[in-house]
N, C-alpha and C positions, 0 to 999 in steps of 0.2 A: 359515569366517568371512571369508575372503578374497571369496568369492563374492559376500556382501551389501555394499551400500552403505554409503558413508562414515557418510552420515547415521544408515539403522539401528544401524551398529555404536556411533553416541557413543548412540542413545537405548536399547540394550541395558546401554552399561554405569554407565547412572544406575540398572538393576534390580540392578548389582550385578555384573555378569558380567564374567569374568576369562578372556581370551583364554589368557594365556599360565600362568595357573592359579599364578603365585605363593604365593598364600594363600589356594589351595584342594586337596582332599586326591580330590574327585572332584567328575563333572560333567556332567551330563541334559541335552541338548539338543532342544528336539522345536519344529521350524518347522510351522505349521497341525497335521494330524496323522500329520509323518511324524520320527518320531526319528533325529536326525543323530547322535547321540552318547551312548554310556553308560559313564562309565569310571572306576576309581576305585583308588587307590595304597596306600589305609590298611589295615593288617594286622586281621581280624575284622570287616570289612566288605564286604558284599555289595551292589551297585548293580545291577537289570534292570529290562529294560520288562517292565511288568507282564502280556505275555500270555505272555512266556519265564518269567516267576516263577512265574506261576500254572500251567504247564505242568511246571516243575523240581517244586515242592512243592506237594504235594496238603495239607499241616495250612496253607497259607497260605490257603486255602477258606474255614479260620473266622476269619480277619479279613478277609474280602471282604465288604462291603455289610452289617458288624455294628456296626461304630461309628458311619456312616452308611447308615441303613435306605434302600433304591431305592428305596419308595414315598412319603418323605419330603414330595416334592412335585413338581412338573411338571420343573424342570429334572435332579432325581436321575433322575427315570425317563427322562429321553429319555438321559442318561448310558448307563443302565443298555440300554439296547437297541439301545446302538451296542456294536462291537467292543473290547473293550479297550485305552486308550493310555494309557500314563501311566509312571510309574515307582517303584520299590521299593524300599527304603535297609531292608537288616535287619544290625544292630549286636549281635554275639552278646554272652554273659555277659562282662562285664569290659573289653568294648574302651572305651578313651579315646579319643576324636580330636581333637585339637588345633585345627589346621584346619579349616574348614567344610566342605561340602558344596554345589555349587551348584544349582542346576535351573532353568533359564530357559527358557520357554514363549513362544514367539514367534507372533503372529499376522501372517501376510503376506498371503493372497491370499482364503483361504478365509472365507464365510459368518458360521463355527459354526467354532470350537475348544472341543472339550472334551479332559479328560485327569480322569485317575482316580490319586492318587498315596497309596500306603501305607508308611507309615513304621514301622519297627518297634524299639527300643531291649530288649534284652531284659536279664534281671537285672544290676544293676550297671554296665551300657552309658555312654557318653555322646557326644552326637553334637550338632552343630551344622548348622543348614540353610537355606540363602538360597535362596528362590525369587523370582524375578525374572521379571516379566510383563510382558509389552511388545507394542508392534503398532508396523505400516511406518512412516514416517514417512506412506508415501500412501495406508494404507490410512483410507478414510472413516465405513465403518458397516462396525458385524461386533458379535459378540456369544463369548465367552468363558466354558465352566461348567470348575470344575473342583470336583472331590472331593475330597479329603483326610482320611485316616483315617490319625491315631497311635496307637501303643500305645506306652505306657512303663511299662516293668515292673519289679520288685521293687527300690527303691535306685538307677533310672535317671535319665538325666536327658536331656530332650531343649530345644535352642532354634531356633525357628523364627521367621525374620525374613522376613517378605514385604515387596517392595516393588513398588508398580504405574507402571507408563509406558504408559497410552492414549494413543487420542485421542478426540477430543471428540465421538463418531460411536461410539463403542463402550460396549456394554453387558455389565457382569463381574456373574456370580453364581456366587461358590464356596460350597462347602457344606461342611465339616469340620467333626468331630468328635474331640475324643481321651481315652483313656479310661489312669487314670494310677491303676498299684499303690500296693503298701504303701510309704513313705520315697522314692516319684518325686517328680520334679519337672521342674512344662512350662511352657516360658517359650516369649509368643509375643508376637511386634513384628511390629507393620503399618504400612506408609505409602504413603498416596496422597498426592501433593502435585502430580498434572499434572493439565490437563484431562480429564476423561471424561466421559461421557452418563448412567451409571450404573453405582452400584456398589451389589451388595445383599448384604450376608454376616451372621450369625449364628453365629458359630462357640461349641462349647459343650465344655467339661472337666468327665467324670465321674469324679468323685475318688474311688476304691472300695474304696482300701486307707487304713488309718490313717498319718497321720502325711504322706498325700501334698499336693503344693505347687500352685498353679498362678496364675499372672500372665500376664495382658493388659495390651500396653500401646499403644493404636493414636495414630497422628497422621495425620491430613487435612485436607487443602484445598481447600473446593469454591470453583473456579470459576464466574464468570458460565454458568450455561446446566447444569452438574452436579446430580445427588443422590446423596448419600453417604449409602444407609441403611445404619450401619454396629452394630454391638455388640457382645458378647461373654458368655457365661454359665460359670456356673459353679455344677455340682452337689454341696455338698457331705455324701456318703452313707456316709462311716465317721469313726470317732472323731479327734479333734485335725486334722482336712484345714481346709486354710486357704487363701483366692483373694483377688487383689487385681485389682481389672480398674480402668485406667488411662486416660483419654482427652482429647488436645489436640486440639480441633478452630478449625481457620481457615474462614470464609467472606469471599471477595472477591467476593461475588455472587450466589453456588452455596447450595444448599442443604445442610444435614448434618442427620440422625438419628441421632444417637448414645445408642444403649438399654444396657443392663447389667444384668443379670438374675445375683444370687446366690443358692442355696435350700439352707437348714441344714435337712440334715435327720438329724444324729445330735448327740449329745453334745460339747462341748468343740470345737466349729467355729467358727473366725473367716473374717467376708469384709466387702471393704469396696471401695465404687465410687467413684472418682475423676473426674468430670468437667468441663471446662473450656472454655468456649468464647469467641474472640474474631472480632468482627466488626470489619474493616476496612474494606469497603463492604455497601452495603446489601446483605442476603441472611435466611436462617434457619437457626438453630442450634436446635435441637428438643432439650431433654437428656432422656431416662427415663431412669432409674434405680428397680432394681426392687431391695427385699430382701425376701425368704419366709422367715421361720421357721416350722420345723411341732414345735419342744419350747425348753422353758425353757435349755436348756443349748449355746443357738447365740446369737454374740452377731455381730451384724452391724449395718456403717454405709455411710451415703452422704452425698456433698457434689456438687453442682453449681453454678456461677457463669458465665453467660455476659454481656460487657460489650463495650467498646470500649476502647481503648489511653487510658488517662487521662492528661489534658493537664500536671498536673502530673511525671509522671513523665518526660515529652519536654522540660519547661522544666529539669528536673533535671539532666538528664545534657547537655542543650545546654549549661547555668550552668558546664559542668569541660570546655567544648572542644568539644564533639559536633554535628555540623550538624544539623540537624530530622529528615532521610533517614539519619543513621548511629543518632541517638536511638533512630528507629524500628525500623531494622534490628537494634539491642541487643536491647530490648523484647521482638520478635518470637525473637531466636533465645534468648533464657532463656527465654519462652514455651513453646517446642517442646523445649525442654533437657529429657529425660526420661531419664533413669541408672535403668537394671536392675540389679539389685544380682546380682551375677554374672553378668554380661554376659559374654565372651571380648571383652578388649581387639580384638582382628580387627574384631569384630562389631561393637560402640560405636562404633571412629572412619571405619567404615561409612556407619553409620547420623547420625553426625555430618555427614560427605562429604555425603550426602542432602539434609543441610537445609541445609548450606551454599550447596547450589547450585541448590537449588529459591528462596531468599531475593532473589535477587534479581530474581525475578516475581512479586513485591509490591507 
């Protein structure tokens, strides 16, 4: 870390990255596509790059390219025809981890960053994980895919928090998938809130055992000159599985696609879509919200509201003290105020940090 610039190192640790690993338990480091670092402290937890994984264990085969299919679409396949990079996190039966987990992908010189990352919880597991994405402060245009396949199994529970740091010259399309046992549960947090070119994600939770859980809950801010196609799905394919997908979206300019896709497809399924959008300068907030039932016994909802900051509410809070710039900044940061109910306190006042300090480029 010593080696990168001042600069990179403060726009590394808005993704969340911890030099000195305080309140972190292990830690992925991979600049373009060369891994500086894999290393990790927590008892029943195993951290590699994924072409040492995939060479240690031969049953790691069947969750290679099964959660997410390589013929997906153009950016899986050119994934899939390069070399293996990326990294591994398999959490045997019973481990707890307190601490998170970090993995921060750094784009510096190169084109094209891809990485391939497999996550694995197995019966009774629990794990936490910050992925933190980032590019040079100098780098101008480049483009970013990465993979992401979870498995959370019987009683697991996995949380994954991504957060993006481009620049306005970079083009991100990750593609993940995770697929969640009997009584798991997969909580996953997204926030872009800097400049970028494009971001394109769809990430989908097949719920396959009864009783399992799953939550999205993404925040972004597009930028003059951005498009945020962002969303979130969720299949729900065995009895009592329930999904909540969640989304604050800002435009100061930029555009946002914020889609949601839930589909009941057994008995006794709840799911319900969240979304919210507020325009502060002119720009577009696009809401879909999709729900599928395919039987009487899936009860599923949506809400969407996209507006501007109503002027009463800024005369309100000025009327008890408040300048017109601190009004707004209130506003804005209950806005983005989004509490995951079982969050790791670590992880919340995180992800707090984030919008505290993205606010004040409003």
């Amino acid at each position: 870390m010593k080696q990168i610039p001042e600069k990179d190192r403060e726009r590394l640790a808005l993704t969340g990255l911890e030099v000195e690993m305080h309140n972190r338990c292990g830690s992925f480091f991979q600049i373009d596509q060369n891994v500086i670092q894999t290393t990790c402290g927590a008892e029943d937890v195993e951290m590699l790059p994924i072409k040492a994984a995939l060479e240690k264990y031969d049953w790691l085969k069947d969750h290679y390219w099964k959660a997410v299919p390589k013929d997906k679409d153009k950016y899986t396949q050119y994934v899939a025809k390069q070399e293996p990079q990326g990294l591994v996190v398999i959490a045997q039966p019973g481990a707890k981890v307190a601490m998170p987990i970090q993995a921060c992908l750094f784009l510096r010189e190169e084109p094209v960053q891809h990485v391939h990352n497999i996550f694995i919880a197995k019966e009774g597991a629990e794990i936490h994980i910050i992925s933190g994405c980032a590019s040079s402060w100098q780098k101008k245009q480049g483009a970013h895919i990465g993979v992401t396949e979870i498995y959370v199994g019987k009683g697991a529970r996995v949380t994954s928090t991504m957060i993006h740091n481009w620049n306005p010259g970079i083009s991100v399309f990750p593609r993940s998938a995770t697929i969640v046992e009997e009584d798991g549960t997969f909580l996953s947090n997204y926030i872009c809130m800097q400049p970028v070119r494009q971001v394109n994600m769809y990430p989908t939770a097949h719920l396959i055992g009864k009783n399992a859980v799953a939550r999205f809950s993404s925040i972004a801010v597009a930028t003059p000159g951005s498009l945020l196609d962002l969303g979130s799905r969720a299949i729900l394919g065995a009895e009592h599985t329930s999904a909540e997908l969640i989304t604050r979206a800002i435009t100061t300019g930029g555009t946002v696609i914020s889609r949601g896709h839930i589909r009941g497809e057994r008995d006794n399924t709840r799911g319900h879509i969240e979304c919210k959008g507020l325009i502060l300068k002119d720009g577009v907030i696009h809401a879909i919200p999709e729900i599928e039932g395919t039987l009487t016994g899936t009860e599923l909802s949506h809400e969407a509201a996209v507006g501007k900051i109503a002027r009463h509410e800024i005369e309100y809070l000025m009327a008890r003290g408040l300048s017109e710039e601190e009004a707004t900044a209130t506003i804005i940061r209950g806005f983005l105020d989004v509490k995951i109910s079982g969050l790791p306190a670590v992880l919340q006042a995180h992800i707090d940090a984030v919008i505290d300090k993205a606010e004040s480029g409003f």
